[in-house]
KEFILO-97701 format. One line per 3 residues: their letters; for each residue x, y, z of N, C-alpha, C. Coordinates in steps of 0.2 Angstrom, whole numbers, plus 5000, padded with zeros to 4 digits. Example, Ala and Ser with C-alpha at 12.3 -4.5 7.8 and 13.67 -1.06 7.14 Angstrom:
BEGIN
as> 5066:4972:5039:5062:4978:5039:5066:4984:5039  5064:4989:5035:5068:4995:5036:5064:5000:5039
This chain:
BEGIN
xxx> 3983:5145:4660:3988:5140:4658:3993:5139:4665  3996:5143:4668:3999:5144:4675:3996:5138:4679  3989:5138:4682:3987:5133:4687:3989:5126:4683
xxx> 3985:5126:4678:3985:5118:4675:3991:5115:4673  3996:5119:4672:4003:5116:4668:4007:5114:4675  4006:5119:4680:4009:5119:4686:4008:5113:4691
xxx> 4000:5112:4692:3999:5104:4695:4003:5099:4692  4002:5100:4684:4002:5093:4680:4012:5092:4681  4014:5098:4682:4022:5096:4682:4024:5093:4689
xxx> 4021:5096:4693:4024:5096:4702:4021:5088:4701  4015:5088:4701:4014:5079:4703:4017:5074:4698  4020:5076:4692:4024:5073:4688:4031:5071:4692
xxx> 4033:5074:4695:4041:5074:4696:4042:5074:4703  4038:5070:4709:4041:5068:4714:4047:5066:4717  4049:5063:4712:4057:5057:4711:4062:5061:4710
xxx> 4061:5067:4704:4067:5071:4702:4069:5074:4707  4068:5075:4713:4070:5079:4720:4074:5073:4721  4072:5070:4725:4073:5066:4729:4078:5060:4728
xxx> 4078:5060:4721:4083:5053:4720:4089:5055:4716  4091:5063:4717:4098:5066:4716:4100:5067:4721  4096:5069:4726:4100:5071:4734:4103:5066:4738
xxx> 4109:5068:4745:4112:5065:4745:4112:5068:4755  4107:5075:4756:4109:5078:4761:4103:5074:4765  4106:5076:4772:4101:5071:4778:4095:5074:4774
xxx> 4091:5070:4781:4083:5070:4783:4081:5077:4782  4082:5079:4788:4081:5085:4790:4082:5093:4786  4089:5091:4781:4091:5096:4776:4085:5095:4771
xxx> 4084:5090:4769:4079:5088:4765:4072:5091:4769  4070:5091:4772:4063:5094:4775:4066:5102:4775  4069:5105:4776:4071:5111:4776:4070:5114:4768
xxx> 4072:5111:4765:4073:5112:4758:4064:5111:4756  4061:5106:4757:4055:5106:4753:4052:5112:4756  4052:5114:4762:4047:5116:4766:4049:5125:4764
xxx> 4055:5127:4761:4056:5131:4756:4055:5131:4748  4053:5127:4747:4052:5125:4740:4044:5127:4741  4041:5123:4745:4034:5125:4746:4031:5131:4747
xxx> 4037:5135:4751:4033:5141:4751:4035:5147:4745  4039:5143:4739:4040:5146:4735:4034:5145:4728  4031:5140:4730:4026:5138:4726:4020:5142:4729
xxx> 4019:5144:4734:4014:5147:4736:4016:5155:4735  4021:5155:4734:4021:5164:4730:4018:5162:4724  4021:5157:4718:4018:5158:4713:4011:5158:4714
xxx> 4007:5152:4718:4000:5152:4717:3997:5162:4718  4001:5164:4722:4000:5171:4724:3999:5176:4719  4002:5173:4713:4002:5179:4708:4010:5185:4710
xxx> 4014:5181:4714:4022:5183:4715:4026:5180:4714  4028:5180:4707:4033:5176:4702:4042:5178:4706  4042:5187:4706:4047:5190:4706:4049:5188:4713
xxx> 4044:5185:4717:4047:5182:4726:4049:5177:4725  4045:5171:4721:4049:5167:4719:4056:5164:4716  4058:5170:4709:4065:5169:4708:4067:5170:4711
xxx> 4068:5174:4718:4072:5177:4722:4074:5169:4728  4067:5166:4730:4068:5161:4734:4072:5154:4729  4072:5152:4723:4071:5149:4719:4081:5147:4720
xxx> 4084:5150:4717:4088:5149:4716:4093:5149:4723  4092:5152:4728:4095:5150:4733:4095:5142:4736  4089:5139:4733:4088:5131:4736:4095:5127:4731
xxx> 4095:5131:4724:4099:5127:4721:4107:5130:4724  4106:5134:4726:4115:5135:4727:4117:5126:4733  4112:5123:4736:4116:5118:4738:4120:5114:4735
xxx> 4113:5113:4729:4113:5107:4725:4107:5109:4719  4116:5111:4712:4109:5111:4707:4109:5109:4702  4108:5100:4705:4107:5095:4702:4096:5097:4703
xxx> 4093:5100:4707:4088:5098:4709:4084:5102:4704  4083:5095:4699:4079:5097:4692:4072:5100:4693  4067:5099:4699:4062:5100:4700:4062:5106:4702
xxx> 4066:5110:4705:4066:5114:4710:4067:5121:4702  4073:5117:4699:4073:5123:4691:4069:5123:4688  4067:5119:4689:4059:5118:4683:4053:5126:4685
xxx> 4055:5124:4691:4048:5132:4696:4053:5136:4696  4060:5138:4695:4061:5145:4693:4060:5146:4686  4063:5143:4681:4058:5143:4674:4053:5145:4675
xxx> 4048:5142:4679:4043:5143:4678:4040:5153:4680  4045:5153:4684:4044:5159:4689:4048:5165:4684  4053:5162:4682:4056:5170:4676:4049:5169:4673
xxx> 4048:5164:4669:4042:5165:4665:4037:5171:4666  4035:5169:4668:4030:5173:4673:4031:5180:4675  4038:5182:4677:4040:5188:4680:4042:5189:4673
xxx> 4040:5187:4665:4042:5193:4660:4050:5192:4658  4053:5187:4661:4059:5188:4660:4061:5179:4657  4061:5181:4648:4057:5176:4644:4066:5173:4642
xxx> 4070:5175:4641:4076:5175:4639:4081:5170:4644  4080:5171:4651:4081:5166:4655:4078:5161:4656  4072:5163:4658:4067:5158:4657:4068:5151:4653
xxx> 4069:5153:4645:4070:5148:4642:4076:5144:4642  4082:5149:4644:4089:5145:4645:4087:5139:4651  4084:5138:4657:4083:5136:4662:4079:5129:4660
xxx> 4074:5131:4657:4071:5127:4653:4074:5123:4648  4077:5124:4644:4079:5120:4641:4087:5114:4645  4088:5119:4650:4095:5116:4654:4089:5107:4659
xxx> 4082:5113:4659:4076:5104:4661:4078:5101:4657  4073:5100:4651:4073:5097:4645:4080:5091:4644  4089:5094:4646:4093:5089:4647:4093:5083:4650
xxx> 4088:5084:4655:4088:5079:4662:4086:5073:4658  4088:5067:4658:4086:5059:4655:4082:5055:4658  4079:5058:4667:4076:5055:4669:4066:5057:4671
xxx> 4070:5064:4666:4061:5067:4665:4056:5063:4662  4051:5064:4665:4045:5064:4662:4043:5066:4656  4038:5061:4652:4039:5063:4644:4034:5069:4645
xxx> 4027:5068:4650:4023:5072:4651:4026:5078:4654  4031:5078:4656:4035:5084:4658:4038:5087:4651  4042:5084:4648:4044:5085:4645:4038:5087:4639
xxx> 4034:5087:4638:4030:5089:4632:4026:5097:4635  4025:5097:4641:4023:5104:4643:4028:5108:4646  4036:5106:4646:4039:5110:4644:4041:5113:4638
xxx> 4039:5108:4634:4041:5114:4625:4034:5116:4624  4030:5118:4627:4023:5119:4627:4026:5127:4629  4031:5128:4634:4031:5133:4638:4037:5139:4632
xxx> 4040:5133:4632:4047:5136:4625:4043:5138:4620  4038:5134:4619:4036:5138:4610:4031:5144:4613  4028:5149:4620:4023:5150:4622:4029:5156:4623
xxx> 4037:5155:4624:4041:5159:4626:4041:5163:4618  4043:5159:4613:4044:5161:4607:4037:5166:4604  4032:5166:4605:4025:5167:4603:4023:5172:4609
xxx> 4028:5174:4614:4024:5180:4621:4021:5186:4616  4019:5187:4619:4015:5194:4617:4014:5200:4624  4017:5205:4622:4017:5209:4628:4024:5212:4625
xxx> 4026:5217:4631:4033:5220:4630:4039:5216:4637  4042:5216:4630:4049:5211:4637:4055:5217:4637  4060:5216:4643:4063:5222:4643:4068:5217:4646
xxx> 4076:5219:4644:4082:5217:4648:4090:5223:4649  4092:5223:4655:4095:5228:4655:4102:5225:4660  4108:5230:4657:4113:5227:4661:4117:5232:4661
xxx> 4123:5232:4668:4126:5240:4670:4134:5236:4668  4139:5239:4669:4144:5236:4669:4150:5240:4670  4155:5240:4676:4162:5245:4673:4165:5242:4670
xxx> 4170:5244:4666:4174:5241:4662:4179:5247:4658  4185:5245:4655:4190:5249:4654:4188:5251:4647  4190:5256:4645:4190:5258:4636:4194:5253:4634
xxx> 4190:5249:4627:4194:5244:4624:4201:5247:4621  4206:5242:4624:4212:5244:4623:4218:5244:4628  4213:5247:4634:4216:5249:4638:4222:5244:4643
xxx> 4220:5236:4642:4225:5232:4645:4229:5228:4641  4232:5233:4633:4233:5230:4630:4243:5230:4631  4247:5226:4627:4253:5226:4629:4256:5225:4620
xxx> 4255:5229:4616:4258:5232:4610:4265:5228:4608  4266:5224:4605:4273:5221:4601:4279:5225:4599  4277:5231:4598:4279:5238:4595:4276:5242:4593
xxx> 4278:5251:4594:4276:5255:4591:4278:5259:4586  4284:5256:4583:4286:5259:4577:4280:5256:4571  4281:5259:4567:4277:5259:4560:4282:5260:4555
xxx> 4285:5256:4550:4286:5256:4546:4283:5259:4538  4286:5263:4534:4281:5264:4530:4286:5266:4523  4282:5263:4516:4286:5266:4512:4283:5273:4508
xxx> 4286:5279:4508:4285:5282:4505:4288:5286:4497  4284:5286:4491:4287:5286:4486:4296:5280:4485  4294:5276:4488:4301:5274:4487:4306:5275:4493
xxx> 4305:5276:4497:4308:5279:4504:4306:5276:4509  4309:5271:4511:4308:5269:4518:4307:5274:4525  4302:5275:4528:4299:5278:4533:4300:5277:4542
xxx> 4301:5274:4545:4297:5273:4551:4295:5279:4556  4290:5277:4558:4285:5279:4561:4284:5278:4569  4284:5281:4575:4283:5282:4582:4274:5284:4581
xxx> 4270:5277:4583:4265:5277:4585:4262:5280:4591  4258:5286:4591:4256:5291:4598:4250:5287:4600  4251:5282:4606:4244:5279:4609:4242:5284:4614
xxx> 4235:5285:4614:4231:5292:4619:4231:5286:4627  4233:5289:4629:4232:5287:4638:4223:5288:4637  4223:5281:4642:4216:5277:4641:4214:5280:4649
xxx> 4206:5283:4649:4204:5281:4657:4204:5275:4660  4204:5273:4666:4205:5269:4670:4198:5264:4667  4193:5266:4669:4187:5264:4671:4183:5267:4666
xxx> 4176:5265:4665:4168:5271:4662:4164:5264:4665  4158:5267:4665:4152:5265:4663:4147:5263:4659  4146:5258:4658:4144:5254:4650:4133:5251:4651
xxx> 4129:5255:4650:4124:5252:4650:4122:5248:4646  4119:5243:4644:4113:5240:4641:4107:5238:4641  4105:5238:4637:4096:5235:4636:4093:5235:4630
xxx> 4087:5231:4629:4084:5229:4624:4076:5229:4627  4073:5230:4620:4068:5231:4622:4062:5228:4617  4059:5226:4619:4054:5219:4612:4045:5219:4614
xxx> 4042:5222:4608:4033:5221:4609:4032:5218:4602  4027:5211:4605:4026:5209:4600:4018:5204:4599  4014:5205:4593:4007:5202:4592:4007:5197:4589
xxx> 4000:5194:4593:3999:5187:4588:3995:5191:4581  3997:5188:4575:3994:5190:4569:3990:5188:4567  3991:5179:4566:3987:5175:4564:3988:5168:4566
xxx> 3984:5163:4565:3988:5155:4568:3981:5151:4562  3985:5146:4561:3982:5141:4554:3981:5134:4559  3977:5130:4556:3973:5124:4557:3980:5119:4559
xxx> 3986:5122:4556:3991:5116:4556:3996:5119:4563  3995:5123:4566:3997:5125:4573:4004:5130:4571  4005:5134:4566:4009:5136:4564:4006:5145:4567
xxx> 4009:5149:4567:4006:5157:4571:4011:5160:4567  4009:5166:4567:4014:5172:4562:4014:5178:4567  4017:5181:4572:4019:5188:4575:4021:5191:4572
xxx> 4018:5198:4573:4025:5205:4572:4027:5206:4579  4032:5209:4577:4036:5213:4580:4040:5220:4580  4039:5223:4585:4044:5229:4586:4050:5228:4591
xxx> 4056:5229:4591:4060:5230:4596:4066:5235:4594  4071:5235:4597:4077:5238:4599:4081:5239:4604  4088:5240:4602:4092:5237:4609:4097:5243:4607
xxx> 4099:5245:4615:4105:5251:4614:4111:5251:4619  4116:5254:4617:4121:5255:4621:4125:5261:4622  4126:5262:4630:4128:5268:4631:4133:5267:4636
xxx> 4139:5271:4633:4147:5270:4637:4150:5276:4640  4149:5278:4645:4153:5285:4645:4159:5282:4652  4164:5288:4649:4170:5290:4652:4171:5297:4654
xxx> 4177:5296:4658:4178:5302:4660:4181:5308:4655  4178:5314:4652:4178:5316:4646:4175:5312:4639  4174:5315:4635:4171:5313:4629:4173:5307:4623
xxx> 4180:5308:4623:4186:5304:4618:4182:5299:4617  4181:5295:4623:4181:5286:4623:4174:5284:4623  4168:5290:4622:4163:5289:4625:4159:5286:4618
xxx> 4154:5281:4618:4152:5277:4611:4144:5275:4613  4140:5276:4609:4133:5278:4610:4132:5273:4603  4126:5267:4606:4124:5263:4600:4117:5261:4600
xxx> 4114:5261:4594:4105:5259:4594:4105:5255:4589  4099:5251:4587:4096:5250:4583:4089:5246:4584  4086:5248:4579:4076:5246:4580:4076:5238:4573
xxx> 4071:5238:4577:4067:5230:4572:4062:5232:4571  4060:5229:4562:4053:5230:4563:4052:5221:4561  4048:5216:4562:4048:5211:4558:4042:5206:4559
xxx> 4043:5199:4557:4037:5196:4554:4039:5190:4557  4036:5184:4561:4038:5179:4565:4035:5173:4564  4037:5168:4561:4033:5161:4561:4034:5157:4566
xxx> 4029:5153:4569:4033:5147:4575:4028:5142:4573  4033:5137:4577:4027:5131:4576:4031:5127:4584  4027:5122:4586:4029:5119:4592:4036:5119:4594
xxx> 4043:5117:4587:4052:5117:4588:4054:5120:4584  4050:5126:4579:4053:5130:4575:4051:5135:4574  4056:5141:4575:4053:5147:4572:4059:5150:4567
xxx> 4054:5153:4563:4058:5157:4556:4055:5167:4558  4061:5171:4553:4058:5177:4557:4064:5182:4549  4057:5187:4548:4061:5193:4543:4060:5199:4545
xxx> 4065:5204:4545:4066:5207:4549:4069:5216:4545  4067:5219:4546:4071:5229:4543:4074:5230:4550  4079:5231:4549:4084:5234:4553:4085:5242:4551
xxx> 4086:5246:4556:4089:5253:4557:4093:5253:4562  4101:5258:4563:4104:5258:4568:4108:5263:4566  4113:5266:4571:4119:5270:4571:4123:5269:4577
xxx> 4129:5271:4576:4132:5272:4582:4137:5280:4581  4140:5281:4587:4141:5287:4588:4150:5283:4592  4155:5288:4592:4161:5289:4594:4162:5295:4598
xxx> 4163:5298:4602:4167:5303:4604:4163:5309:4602  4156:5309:4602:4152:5311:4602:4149:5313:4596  4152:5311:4591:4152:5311:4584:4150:5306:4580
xxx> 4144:5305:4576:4141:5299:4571:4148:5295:4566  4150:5289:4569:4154:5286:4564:4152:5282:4560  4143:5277:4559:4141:5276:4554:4134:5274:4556
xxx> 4129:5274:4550:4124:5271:4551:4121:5266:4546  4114:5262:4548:4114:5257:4542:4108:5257:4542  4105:5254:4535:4099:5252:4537:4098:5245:4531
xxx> 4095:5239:4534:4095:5233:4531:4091:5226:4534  4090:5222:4531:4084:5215:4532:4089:5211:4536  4086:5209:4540:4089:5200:4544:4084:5197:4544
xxx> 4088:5189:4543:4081:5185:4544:4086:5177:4546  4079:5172:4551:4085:5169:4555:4079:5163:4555  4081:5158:4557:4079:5150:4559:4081:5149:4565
xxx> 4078:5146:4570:4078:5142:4576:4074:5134:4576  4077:5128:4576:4075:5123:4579:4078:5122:4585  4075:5116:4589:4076:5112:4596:4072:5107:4596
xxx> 4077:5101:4599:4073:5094:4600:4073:5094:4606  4068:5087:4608:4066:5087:4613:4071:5086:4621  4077:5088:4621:4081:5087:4624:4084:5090:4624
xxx> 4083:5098:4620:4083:5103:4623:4089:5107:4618  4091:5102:4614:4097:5104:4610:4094:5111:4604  4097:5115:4604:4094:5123:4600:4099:5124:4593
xxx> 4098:5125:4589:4100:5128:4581:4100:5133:4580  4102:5138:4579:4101:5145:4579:4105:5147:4570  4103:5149:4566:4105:5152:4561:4104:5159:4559
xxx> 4109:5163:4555:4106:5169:4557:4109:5174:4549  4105:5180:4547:4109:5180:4541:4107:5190:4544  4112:5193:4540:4108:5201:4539:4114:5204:4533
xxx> 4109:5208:4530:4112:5212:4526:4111:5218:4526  4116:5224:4527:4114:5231:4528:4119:5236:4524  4117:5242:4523:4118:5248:4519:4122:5251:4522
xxx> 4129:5252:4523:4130:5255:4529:4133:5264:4526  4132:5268:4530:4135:5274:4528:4141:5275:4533  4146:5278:4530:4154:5277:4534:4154:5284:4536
xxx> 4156:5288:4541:4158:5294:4544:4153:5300:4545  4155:5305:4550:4149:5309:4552:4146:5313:4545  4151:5314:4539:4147:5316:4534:4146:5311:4529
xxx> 4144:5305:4531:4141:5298:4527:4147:5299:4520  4152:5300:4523:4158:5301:4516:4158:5293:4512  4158:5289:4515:4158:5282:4510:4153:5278:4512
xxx> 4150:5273:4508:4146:5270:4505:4149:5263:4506  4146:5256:4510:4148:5249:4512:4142:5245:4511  4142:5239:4509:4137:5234:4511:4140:5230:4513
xxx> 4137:5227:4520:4141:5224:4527:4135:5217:4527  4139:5213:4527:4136:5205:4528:4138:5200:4531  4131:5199:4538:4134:5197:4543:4130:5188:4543
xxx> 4134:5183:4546:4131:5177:4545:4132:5174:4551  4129:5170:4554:4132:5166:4561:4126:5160:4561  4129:5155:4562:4125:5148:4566:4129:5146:4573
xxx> 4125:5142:4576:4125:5144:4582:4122:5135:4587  4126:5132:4590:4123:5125:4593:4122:5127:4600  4118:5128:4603:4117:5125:4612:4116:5118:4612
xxx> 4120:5116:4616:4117:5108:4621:4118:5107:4625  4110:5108:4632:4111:5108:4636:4114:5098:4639  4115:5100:4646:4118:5094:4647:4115:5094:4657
xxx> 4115:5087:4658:4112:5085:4664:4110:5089:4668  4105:5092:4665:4101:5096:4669:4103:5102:4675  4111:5102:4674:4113:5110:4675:4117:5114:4672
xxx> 4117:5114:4665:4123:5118:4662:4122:5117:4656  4127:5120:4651:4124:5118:4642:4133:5121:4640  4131:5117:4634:4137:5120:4629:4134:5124:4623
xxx> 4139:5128:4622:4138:5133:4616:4144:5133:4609  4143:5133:4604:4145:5133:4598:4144:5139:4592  4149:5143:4592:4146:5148:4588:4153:5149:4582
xxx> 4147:5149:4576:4154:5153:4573:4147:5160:4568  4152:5165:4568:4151:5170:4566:4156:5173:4560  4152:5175:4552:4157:5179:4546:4153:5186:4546
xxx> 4159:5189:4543:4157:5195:4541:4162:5197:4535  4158:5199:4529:4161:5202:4524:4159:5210:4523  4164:5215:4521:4162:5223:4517:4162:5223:4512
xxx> 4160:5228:4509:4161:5228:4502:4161:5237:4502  4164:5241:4503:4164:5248:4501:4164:5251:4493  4161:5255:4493:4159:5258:4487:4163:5259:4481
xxx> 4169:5263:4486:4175:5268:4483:4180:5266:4485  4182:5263:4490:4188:5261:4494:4188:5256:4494  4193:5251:4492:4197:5246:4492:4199:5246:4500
xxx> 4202:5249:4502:4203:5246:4510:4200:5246:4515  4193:5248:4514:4188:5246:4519:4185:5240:4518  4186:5236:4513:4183:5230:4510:4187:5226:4516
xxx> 4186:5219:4519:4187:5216:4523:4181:5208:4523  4185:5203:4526:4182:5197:4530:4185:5196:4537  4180:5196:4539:4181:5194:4546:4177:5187:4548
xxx> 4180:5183:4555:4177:5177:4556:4179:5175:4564  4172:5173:4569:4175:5171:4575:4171:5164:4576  4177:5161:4579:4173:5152:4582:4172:5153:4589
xxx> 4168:5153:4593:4168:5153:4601:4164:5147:4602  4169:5143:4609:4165:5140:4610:4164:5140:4619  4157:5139:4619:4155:5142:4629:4155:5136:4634
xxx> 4155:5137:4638:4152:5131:4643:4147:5139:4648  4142:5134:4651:4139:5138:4658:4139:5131:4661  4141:5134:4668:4139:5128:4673:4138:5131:4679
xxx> 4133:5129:4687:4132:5129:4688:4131:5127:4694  4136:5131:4700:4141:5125:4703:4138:5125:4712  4139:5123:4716:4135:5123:4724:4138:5132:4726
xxx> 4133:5135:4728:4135:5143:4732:4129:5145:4726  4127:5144:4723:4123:5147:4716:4127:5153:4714  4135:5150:4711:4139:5151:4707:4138:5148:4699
xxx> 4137:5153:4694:4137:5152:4689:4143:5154:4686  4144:5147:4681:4154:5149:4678:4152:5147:4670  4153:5154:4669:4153:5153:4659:4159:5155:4657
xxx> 4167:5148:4655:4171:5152:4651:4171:5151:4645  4174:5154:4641:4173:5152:4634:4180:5155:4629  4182:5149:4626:4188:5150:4621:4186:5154:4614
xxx> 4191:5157:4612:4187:5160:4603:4196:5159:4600  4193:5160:4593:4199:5161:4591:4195:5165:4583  4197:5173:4580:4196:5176:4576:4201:5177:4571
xxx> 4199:5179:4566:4203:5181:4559:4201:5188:4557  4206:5191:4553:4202:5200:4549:4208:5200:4544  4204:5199:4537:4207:5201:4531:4206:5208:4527
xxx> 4210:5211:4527:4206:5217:4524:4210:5217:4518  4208:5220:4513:4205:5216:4504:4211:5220:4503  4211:5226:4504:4217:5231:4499:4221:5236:4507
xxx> 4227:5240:4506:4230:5242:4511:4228:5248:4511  4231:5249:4518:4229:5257:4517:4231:5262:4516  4232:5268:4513:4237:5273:4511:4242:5272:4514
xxx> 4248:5273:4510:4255:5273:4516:4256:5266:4519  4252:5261:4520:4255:5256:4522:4260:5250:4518  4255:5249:4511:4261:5244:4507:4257:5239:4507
xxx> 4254:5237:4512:4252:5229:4513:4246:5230:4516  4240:5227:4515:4233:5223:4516:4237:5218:4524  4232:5223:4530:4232:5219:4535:4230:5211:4536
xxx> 4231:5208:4539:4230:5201:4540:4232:5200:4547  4226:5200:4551:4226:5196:4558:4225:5190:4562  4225:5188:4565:4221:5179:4569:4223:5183:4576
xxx> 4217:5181:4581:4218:5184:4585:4215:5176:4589  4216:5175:4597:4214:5168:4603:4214:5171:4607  4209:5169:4611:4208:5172:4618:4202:5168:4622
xxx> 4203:5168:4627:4198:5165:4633:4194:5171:4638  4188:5170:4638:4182:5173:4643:4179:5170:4647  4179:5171:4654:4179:5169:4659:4172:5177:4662
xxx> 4166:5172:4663:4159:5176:4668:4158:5173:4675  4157:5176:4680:4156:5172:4685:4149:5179:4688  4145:5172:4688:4138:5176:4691:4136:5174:4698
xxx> 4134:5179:4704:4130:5178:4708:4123:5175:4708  4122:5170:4705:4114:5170:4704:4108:5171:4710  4110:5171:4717:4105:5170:4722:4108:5176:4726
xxx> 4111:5181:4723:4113:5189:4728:4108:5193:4724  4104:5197:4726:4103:5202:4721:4101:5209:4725  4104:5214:4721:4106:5221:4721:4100:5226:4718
xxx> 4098:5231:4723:4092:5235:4721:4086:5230:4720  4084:5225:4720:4077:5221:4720:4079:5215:4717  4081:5217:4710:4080:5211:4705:4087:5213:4702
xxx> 4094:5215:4703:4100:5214:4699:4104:5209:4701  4109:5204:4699:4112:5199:4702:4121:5202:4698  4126:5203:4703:4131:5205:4702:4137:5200:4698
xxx> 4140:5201:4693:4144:5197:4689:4151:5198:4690  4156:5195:4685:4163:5198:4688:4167:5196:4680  4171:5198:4676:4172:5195:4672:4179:5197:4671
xxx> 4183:5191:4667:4190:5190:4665:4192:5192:4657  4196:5192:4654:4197:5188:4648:4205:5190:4647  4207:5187:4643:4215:5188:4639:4215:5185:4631
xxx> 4217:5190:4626:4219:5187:4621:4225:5189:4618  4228:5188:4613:4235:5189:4609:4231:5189:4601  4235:5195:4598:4235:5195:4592:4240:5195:4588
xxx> 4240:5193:4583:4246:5191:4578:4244:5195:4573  4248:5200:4570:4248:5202:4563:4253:5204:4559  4253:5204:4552:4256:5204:4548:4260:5211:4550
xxx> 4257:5218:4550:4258:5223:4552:4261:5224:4558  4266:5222:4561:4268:5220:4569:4265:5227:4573  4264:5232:4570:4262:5238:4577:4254:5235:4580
xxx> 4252:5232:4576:4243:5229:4579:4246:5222:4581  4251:5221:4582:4251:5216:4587:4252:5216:4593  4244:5212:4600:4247:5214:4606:4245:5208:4612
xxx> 4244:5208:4616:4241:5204:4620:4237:5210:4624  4232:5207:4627:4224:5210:4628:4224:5207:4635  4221:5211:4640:4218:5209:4647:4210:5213:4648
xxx> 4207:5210:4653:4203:5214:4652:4199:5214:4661  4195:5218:4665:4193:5214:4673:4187:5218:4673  4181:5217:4671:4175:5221:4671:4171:5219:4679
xxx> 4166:5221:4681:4161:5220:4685:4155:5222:4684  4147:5223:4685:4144:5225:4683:4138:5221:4686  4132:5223:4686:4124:5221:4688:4120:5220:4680
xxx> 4117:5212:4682:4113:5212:4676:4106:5208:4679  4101:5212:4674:4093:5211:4677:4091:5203:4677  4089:5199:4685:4088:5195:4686:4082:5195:4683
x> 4076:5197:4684:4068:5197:4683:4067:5203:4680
């Protein structure tokens, strides 16, 4: 598939080079004359040298939809299916594509959804204990006791500076079967985990969870059901586990726009001695659309409902809207910020408070990636922002939030 889709796109798209650019003669010969010799990694069977060369061409200019097209092509290829398709679909936006381009790219997107093999993604990150750049409204606590007004002197623990935050996922998956009507069925196995340590134990937070599940795809859509198992861990001690079904829908049309719908329902066991008993339901739809062939917008809104067993005040809704941009910009500078605004009702109060919390929280997130630097082989360095403010009924959980991480995350 590699040789024939590869011919039929390069001699498709001549023009897509050439009639975005703006640089001399000469910048232009310099530029193909690296483009070329990044093709001829591919023909080599060296995908991972070509991302590497790939995206340095676009730090001039990454308008040059041709040029994205062979690094897509090139994550593809290096295993690294998750970008690949982002890039891919950022082609797809282009208006001046070719239909023949454009039909063996979603040839390449639904081949992304259908890989077979084990895919892996992993990313490092410093960052402070959540908390730590907070600015509290106060920390008295008022409380009624039997009829007796209380206040309360809240003891915040002194936060480390810094920790360590790892992630990754991991996904193996078979074709099962495929019918007369171009419809195919995968399984899958995956899991994905996180590991955060600090200096000392306190803040340290350990998270898993495995998939087992069943996959439909057809050309622009895939369907998928799914058993969920996970735990996380606090301070070196189990604070809950779950085990429960997800099951989710994806379309995209030919222009690259993506639908993502998403449902799970799980069993959740609350504290290191599974003292309570919750069922936790999570829901989210989800819009990308990319746009002129260097960037995309994202729309997400995400609910979550509990329902505990025996306690009214672990019952809760919660709700966030985020909405992203990525772009793109000359230096092979990627800028993803993105606005949210969240809500947290919780159903009954909690001993000694009087009052069922209610919050609304806004804030802005701001990523800035390296795309053409990369660290140990294949890591490209990131940098991220964010501030938000929350409002609550209970003024001590009211505060303003800062936050200034760094980190390495796997290019190929």
């Amino acid at each position: 598939m590699a040789v024939a889709l590869s011919g039929a796109m390069i001699s498709a798209m001549p023009c897509v080079v050439s009639a975005q650019g703006t640089a001399a003669a000469s910048s232009w010969q310099m530029i193909e004359a690296s483009f070329e010799q990044g093709l001829l990694e591919m023909t080599a069977g060296n995908p991972e040298i070509a991302v590497r060369r790939f995206p340095r061409l676009l730090a001039d200019n990454p308008n040059l939809v041709r040029v994205r097209l062979e690094l897509a092509r090139a994550l593809f290829f290096a295993d690294e299916l998750a970008a690949a398709k982002r890039e891919f679909r950022i082609v797809l936006s282009e208006h001046d594509l070719p239909e023949s381009v454009r039909e063996k790219v979603l040839r390449f997107m639904r081949a992304i959804d259908e890989s077979r093999g084990l895919q892996t993604s992993f990313q490092f990150r410093l960052r402070a204990p959540e908390g730590a750049g907070r600015s509290y409204s106060t920390d008295e606590l008022d409380v009624d006791f039997n009829g007796t007004p209380l206040t309360f002197k809240m003891d915040r623990p002194d936060l480390p500076e810094t920790g360590v935050e790892m992630t990754g996922d991991i996904r193996k998956q078979w074709t099962l079967w495929q019918s007369t009507q171009r419809a195919r069925v995968q399984g899958y196995l995956g899991g994905d985990a996180s590991l955060y340590e600090t200096d000392g134990e306190t803040f340290d937070q350990r998270q898993f969870e495995i998939e087992a599940g069943l996959q439909m795809t057809w050309p622009r859509q895939s369907v998928y059901l799914e058993l969920l198992r996970g735990a996380n861990y606090r301070a070196g001690e189990k604070a809950e586990d779950w085990t429960g079904i997800g099951t989710g829908l994806q379309w995209r049309t030919t222009s690259g726009i993506t639908t993502i719908l998403q449902f799970q329902a799980k069993n959740v066991d609350i504290g290191s001695e599974q003292i309570e008993k919750a069922d936790r339901y999570l829901m989210s739809a989800k819009l990308v659309m990319p746009f002129g062939g260097r960037g995309e917008t994202s729309l997400n809104l995400a609910l979550q409902h509990q329902d505990a067993s025996s306690r009214d005040d672990l019952d809760f809704n919660w709700g966030e809207l985020r909405l992203g941009h990525s772009l793109e910009i000359a230096g092979s500078w990627r800028i993803e910020p993105s606005i949210f605004s969240k809500c947290f009702h919780q159903l009954a109060a909690s001993p000694g408070l009087g009052t069922a919390r209610e919050e609304t929280e806004y804030g802005i997130d701001l990523r800035v990636q390296k795309t053409d630097t990369f660290i140990l082989g294949r890591l490209s360095p990131f940098i991220e922002f964010g501030y938000s403010n929350r409002a609550a009924n209970i003024e001590v959980y009211s505060y303003e939030d800062k936050y200034l991480n760094l980190g390495l995350t796997s290019a190929f």
